[in-house]
KOLLOTI-988059 format. One line per 2 residues: number of its first residue (from 1); their letters; for each residue x, y, z of N, C-alpha, C, O. Coordinates in steps of 0.05 Angstrom, whole numbers. Example, Ala and Ser with C-alpha at 12.3 -4.5 7.8 and 13.67 -1.06 7.14 Angstrom:
BEGIN
1> AS> 264/-114/156/246/-90/156/264/-66/156/285/-66/169; 257/-45/142/273/-21/143/258/1/157/268/23/161
This chain:
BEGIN
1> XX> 16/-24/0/0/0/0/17/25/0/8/45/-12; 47/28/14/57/41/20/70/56/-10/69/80/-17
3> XX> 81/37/-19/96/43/-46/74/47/-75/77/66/-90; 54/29/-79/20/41/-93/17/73/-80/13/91/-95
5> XX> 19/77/-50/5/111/-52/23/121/-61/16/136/-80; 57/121/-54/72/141/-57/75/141/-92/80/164/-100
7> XX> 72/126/-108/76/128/-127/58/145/-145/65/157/-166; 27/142/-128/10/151/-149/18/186/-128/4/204/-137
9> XX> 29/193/-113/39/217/-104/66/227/-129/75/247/-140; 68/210/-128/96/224/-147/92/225/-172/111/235/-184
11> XX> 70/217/-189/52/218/-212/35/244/-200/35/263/-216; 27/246/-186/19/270/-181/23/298/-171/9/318/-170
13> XX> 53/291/-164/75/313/-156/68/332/-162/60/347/-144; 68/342/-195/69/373/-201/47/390/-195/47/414/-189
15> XX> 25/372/-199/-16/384/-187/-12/391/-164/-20/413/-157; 6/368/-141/10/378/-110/28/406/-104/23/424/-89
17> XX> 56/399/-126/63/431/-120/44/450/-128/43/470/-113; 27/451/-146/25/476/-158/-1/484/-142/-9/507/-142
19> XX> -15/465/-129/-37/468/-111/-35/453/-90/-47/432/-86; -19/465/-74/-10/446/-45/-38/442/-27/-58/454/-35
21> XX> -39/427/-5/-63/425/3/-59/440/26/-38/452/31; -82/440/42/-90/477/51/-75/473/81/-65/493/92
23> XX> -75/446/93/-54/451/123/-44/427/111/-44/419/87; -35/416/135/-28/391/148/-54/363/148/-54/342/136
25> XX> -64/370/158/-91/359/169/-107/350/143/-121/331/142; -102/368/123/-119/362/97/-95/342/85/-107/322/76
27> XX> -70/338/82/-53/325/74/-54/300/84/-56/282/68; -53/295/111/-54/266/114/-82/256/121/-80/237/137
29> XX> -113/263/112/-135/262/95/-136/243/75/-150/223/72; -107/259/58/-113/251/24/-92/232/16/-95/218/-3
31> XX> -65/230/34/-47/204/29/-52/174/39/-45/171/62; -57/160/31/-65/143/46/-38/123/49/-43/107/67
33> XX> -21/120/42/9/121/51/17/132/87/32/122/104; -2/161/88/6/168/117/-14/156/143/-10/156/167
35> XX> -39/145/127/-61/139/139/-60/135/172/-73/148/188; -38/110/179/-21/108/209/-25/132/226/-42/137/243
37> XX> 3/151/212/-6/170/227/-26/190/232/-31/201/254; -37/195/207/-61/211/216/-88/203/230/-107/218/232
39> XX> -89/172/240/-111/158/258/-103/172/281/-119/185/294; -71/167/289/-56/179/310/-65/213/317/-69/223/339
41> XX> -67/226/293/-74/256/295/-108/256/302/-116/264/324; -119/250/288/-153/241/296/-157/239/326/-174/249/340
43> XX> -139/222/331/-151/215/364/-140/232/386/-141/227/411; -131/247/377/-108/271/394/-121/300/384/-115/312/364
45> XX> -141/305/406/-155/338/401/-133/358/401/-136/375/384; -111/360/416/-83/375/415/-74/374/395/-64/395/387
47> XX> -72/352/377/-48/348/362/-61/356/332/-48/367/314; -88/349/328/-104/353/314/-107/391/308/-104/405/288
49> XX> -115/398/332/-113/428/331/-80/433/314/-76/438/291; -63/429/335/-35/438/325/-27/427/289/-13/439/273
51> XX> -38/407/287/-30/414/263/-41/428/240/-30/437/220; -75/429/251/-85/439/221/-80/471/225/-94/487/213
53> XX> -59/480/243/-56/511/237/-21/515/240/-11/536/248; -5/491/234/23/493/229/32/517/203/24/517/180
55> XX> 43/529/211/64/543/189/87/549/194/101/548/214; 89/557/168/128/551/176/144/523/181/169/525/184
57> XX> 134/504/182/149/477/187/153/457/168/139/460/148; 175/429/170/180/413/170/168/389/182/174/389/206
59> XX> 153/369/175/154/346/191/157/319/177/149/312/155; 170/306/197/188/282/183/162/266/193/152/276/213
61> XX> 152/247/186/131/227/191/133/201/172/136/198/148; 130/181/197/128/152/183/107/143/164/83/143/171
63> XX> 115/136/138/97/125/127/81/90/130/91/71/141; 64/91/121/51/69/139/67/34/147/59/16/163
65> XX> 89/35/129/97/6/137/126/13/146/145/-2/143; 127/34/157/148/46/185/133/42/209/141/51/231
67> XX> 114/29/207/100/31/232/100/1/239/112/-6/259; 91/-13/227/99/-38/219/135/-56/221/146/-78/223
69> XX> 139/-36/220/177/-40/216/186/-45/241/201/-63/248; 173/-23/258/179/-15/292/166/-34/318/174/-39/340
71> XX> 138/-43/302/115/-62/329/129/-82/339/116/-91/357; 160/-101/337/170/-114/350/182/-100/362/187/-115/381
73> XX> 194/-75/368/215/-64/379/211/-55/401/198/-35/398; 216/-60/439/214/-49/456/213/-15/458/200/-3/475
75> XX> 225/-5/443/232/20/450/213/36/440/212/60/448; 193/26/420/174/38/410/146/31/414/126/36/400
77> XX> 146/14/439/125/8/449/109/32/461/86/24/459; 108/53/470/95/66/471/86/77/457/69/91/468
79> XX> 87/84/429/67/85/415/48/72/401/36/79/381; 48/53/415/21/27/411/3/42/437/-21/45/433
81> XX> 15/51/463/-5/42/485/-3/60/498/-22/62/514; 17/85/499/24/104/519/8/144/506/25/161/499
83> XX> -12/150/505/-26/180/500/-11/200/505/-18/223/499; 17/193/519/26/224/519/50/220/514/66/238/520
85> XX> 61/192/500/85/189/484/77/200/450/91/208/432; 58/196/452/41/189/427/41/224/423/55/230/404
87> XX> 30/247/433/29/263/437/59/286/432/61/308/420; 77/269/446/98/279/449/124/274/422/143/288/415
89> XX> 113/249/411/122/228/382/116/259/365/133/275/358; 89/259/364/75/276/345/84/316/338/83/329/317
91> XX> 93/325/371/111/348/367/137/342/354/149/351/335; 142/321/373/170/313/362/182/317/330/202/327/322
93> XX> 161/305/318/159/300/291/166/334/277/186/341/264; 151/344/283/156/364/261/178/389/273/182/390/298
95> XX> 189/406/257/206/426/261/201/447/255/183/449/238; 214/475/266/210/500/260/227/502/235/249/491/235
97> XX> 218/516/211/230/528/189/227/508/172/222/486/181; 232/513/135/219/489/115/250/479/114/267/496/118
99> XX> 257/458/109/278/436/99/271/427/82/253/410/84; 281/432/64/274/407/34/295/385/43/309/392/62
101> XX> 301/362/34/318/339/18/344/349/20/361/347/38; 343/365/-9/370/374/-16/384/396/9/408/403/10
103> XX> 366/401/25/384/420/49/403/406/68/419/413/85; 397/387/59/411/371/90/433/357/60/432/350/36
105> XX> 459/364/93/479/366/76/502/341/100/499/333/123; 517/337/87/541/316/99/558/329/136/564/314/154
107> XX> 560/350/137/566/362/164/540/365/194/541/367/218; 513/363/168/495/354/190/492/385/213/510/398/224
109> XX> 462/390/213/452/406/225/433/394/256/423/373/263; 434/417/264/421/409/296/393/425/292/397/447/301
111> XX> 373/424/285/350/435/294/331/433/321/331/417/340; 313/458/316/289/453/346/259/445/324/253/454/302
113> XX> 247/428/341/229/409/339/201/428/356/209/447/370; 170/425/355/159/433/365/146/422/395/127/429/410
115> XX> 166/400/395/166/385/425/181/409/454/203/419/456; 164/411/467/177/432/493/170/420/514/161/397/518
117> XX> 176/448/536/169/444/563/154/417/576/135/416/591; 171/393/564/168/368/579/195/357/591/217/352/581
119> XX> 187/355/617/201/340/634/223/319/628/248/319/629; 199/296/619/208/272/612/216/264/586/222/241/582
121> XX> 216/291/558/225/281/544/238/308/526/242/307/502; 243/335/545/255/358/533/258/376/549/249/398/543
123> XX> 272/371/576/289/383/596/302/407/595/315/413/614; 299/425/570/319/435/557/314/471/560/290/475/564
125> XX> 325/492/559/313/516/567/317/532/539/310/555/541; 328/520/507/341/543/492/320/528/468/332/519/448
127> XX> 292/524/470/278/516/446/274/485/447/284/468/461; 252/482/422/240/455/437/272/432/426/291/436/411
129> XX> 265/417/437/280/381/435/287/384/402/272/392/384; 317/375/400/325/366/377/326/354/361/324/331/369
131> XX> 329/354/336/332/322/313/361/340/301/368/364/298; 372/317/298/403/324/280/393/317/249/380/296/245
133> XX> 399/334/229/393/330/197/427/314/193/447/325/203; 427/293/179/455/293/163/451/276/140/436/257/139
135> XX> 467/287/120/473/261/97/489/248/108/507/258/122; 487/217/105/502/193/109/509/178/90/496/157/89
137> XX> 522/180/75/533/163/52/512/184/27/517/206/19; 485/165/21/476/179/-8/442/178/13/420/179/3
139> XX> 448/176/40/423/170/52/419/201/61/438/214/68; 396/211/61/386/240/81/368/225/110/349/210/113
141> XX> 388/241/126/376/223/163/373/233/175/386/254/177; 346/223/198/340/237/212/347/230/243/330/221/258
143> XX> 374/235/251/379/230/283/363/239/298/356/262/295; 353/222/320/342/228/343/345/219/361/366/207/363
145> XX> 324/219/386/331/204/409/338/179/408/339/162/390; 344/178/434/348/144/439/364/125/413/358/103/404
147> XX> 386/142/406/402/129/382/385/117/370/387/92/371; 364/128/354/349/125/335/357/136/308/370/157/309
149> XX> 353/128/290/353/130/259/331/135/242/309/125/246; 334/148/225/315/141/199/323/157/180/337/175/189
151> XX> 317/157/152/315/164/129/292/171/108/272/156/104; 295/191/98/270/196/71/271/177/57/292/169/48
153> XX> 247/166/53/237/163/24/217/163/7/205/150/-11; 216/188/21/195/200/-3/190/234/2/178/242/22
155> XX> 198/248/-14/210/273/-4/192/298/-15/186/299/-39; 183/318/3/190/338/-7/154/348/-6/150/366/-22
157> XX> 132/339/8/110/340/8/99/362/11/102/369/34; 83/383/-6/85/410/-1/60/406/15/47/385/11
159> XX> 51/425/37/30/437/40/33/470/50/55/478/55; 8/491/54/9/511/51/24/520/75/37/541/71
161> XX> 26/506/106/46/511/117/73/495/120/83/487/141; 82/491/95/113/469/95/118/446/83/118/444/59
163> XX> 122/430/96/130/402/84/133/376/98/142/372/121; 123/358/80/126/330/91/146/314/81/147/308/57
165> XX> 167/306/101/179/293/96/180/252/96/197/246/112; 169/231/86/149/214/92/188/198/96/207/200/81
167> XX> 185/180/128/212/170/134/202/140/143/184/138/159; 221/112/128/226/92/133/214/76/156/200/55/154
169> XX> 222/94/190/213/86/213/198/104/221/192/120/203; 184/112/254/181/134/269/214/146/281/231/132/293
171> XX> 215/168/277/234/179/295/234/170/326/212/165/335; 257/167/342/252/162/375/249/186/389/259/206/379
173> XX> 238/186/411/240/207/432/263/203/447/274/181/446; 271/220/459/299/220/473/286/209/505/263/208/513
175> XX> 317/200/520/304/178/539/327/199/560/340/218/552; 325/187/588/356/198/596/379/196/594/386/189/572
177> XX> 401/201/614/428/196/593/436/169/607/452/156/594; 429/160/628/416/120/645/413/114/620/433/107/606
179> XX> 388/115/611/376/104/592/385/100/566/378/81/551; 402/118/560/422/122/529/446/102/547/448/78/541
181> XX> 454/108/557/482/95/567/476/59/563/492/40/557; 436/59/573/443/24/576/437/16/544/447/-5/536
183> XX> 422/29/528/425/27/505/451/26/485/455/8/469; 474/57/492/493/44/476/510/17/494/529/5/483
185> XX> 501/12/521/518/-12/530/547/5/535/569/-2/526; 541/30/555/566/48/565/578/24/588/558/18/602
187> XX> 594/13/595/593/0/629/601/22/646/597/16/669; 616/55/640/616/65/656/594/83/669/598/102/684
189> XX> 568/73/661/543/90/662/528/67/676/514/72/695; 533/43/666/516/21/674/528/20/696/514/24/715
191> XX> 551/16/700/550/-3/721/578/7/745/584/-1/767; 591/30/723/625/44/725/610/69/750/587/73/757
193> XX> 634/79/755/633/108/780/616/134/763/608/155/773; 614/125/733/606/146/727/573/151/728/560/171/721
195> XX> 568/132/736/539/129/752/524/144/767/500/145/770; 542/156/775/543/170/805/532/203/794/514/216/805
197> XX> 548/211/771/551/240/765/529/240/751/515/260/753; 516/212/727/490/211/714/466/209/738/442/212/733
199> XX> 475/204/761/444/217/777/445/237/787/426/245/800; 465/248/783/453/278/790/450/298/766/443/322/769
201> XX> 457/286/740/458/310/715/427/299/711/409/312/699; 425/279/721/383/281/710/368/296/724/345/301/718
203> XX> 378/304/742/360/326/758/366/357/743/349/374/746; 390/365/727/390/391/721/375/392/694/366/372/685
205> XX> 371/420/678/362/418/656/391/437/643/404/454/656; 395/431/615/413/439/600/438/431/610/451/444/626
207> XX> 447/403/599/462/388/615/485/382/577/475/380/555; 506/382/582/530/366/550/544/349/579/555/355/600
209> XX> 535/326/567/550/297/584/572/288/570/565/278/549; 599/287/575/615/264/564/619/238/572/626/235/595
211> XX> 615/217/558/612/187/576/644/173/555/655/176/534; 647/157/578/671/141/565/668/118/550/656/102/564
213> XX> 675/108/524/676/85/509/682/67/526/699/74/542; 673/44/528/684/16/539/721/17/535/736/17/554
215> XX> 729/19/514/763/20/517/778/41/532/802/43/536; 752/62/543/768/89/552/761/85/580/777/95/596
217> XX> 735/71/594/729/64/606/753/44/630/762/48/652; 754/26/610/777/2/617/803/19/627/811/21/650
219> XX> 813/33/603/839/53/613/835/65/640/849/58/658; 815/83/644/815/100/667/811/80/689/814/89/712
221> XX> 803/54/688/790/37/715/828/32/722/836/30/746; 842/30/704/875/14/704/884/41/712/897/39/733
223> XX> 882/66/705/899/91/713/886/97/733/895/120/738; 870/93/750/855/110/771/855/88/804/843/93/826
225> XX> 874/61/795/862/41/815/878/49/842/870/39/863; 899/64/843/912/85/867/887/102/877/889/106/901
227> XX> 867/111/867/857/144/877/835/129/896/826/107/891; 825/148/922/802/148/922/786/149/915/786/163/895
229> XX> 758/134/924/727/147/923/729/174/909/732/179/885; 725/190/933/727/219/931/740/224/903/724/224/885
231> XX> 771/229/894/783/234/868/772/220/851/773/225/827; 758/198/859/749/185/827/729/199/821/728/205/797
233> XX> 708/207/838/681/224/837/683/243/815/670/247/794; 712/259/832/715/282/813/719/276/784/710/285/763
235> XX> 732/262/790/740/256/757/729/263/732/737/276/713; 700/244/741/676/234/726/656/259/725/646/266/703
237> XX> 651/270/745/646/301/747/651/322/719/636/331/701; 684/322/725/687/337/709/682/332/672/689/345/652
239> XX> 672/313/678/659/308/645/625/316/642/611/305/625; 618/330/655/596/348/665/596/372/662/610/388/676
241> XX> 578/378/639/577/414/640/556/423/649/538/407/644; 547/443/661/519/453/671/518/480/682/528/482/704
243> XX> 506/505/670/485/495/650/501/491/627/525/487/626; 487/492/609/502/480/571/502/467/554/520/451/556
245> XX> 485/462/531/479/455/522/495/442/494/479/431/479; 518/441/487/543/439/475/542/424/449/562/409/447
247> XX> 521/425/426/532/410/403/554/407/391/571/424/397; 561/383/369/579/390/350/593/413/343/617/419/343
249> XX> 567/427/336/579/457/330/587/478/344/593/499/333; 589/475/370/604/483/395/631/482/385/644/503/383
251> XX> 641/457/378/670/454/372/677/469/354/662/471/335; 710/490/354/717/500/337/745/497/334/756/493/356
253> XX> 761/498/313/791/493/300/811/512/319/835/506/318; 804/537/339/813/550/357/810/541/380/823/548/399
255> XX> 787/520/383/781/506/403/766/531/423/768/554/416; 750/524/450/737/535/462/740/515/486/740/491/483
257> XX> 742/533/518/739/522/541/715/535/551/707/558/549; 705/507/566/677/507/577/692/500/610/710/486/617
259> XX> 677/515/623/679/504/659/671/478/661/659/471/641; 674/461/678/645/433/687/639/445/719/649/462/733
261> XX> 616/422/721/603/425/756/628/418/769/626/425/793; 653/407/763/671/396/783/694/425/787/709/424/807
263> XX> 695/444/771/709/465/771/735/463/748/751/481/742; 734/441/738/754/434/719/745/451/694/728/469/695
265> XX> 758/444/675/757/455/650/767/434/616/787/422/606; 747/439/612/752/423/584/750/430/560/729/441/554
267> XX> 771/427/540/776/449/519/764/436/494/779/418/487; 747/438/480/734/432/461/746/438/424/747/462/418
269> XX> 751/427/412/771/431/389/759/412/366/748/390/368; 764/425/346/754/414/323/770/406/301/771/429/291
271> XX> 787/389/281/806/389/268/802/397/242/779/406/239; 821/398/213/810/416/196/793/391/180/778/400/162
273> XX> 792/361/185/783/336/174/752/333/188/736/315/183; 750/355/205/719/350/223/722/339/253/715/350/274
275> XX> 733/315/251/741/311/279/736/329/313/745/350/323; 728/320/316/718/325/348/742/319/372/751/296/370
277> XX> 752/332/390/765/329/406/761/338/437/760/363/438; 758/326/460/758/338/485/785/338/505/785/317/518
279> XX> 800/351/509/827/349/524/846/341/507/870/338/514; 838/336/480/852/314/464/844/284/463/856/271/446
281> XX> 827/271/477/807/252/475/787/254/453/770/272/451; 791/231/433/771/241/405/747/231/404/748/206/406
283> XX> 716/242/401/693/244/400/690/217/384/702/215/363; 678/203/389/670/180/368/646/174/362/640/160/342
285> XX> 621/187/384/600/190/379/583/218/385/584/227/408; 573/229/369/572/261/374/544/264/366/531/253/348
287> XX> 533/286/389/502/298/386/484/270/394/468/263/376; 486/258/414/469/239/427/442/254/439/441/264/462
289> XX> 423/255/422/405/278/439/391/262/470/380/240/467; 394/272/491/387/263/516/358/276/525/349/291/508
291> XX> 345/273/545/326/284/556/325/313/563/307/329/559; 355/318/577/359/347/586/385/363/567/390/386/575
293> XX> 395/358/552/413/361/540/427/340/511/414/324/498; 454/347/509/465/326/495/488/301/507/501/302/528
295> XX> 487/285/490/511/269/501/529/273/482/523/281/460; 560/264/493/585/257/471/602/223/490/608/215/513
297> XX> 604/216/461/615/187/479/652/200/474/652/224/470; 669/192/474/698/198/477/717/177/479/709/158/493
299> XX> 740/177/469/755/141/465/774/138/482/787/117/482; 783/165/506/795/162/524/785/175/549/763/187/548
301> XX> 801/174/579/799/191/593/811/217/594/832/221/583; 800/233/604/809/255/609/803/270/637/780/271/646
303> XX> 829/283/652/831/283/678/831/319/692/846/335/680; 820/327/708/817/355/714/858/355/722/872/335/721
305> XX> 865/380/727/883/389/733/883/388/765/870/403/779; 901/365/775/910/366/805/901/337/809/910/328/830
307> XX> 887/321/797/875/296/803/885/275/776/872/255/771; 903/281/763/909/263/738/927/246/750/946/255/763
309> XX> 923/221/748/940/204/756/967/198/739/968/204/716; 989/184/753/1012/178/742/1007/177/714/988/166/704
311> XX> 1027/191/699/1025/185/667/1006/196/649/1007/196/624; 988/205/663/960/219/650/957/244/648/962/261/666
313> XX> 947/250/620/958/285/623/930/298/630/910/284/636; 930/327/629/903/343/647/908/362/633/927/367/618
315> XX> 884/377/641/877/405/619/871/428/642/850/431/655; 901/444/645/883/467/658/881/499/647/900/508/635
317> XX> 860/514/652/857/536/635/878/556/627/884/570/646; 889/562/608/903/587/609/890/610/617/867/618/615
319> XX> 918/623/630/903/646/645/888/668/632/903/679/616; 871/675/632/849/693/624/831/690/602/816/706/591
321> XX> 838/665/598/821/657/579/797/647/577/795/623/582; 773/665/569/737/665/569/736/630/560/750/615/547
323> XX> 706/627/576/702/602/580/667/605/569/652/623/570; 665/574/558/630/580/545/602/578/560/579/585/554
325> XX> 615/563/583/585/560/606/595/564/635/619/563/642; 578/567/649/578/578/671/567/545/694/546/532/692
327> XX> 590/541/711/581/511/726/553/519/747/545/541/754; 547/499/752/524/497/784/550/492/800/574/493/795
329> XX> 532/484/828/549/475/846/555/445/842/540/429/832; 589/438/857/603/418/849/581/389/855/572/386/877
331> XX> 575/374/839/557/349/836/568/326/863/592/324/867; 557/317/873/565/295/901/559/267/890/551/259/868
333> XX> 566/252/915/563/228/898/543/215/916/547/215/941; 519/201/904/492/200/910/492/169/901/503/161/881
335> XX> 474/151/921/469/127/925/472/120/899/469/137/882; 476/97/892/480/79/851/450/77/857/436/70/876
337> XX> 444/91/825/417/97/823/411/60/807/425/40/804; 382/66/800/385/42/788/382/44/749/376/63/735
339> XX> 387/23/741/393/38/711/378/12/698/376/-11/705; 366/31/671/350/2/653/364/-12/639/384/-1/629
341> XX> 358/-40/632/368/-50/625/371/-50/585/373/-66/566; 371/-28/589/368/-30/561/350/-36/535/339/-58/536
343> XX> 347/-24/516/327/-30/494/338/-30/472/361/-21/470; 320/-42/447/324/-50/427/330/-20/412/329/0/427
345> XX> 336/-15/385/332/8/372/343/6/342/354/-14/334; 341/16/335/347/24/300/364/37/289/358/61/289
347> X> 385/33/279/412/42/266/397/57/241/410/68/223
């Protein structure tokens, strides 16, 4: 059914540009390709209002056998059963400003989404919850929460306020950074000291987390087996910024230092190949969108100045040199929270 509607859409392409349909609401009406989601819009008096008076936007939406694609998958169980995931799926979905296809480009953009002032799934104080745009090979994708994936295929859907973008899966909602950690299978989040600093960055809002790769992980457990409790705390701390919100595009080729909650400082750098760097520790996974912020995963440790153990180098600020966020007070170390065990998800 999926590939029959889109087709007789793309046979009909040029009638749709030249007479787009009058919202949102009248669009997924007349595709029956989107049919899925718009039962979803029907039964949601909110969502229903919000869209048939969208303008100005983007929305990426599953076409009907993306929906289909996802019904085995834990992580998208709530939108079988949960009204205010479903709700929240549905802001999620669309964006401020039009994106065609061809805009999204290989360096990959960070946008705001019309998902807000939620708690549990957009923590955030500088605009609603994110999706990252990037080309990936010859694919256009749509990053989101909960290391979720997807891609167009089927592009470019006019209506009088914007565009439909019709994608493979549903996009994910973002989960916390527990919850990302048991998903990418962090052990220093699961199960490591850095546990400790992820229960207290879930309580702030506007949070850039660095978590350690399992190999960087391993290193620092072998460099740190001299220190205390206490110094290890810090450690992990200082891979904590707050407030701050810190994308990709934070990083620059002059590099930039940010404070953390631990009082340390970490210098952010970008190389002229793209590359991501923290202390000199290189980014390997970048723009993890989280509940209250972002994540970055990193392939080593890196140690505040006065607490680096034998052999390990540390980053401390040159003198007078402006810094990009401003810390809270220093983070403590609070009972091992308990952490999920992880869910399924979509590359």
């Amino acid at each position: 059914m999926l590939f029959y509607s889109l087709v007789l859409l793309s046979i009909c392409g040029l009638s749709i540009a030249q007479n787009p349909f009058q919202n949102l609401t009248e669009l997924l009406n007349n595709i029956q390709a989107l049919s899925t989601v718009n039962q979803y819009v029907k039964n949601n008096t909110a969502i229903s209002s919000l869209y048939a008076g969208l303008n100005n936007v983007t929305c990426f939406l599953p076409g009907n056998t993306g929906f289909q694609a996802v019904l085995a998958e834990p992580s998208f169980a709530p939108l079988f059963s949960d009204p205010s995931y479903v709700t929240a799926f549905l802001q999620y979905s669309c964006i401020e400003g039009v994106v065609l296809k061809g805009d999204i480009q290989p360096n990959g953009e960070i946008v705001h989404s019309l998902l807000n002032n939620s708690i549990k799934y957009a923590n955030i104080s500088t605009g609603g919850q994110v999706l990252k745009l990037q080309q990936i090979m010859d694919q256009k994708m749509i990053l989101s929460g909960d290391n979720s994936s997807a891609y167009i295929v089927t592009a470019d859907i006019p209506f009088q306020g914007g565009y439909v973008q019709v994608l493979d899966v549903p996009i994910g909602l973002p989960s916390d950074i527990a919850s990302t950690g048991a998903v990418l299978n962090l052990t220093s989040i699961v199960s490591g000291p850095q546990q400790y600093t992820v229960a207290s960055a879930e309580s702030y809002e506007d949070v850039t987390f660095f978590a350690l790769s399992n190999n960087a992980y391993t290193k620092a457990t072998s460099q740190t087996s001299g220190l205390n409790q206490t110094a290890i705390v810090s450690i992990y701390n200082n891979l904590l910024v707050h407030p701050g919100v810190l994308y990709s595009s934070s990083f620059t080729t002059a590099g930039v230092d940010v404070l953390t909650v631990e009082g340390g400082y970490l210098h952010l750098t970008k190389d002229a190949g793209g590359l991501l760097f923290v202390n000199g520790a290189r980014v390997t996974q970048a723009d993890l969108v989280v509940t209250n912020g972002v994540l970055h995963v990193i392939d080593s440790p890196v140690y505040p100045a006065g607490i680096a153990p034998a052999g390990a180098s540390s980053y401390a600020l040159p003198t007078g040199t402006p810094v990009a966020a401003v810390p809270s007070a220093p983070v403590s170390s609070p009972p091992t929270p308990a952490v999920s065990a992880g869910r399924l998800h979509r590359h």
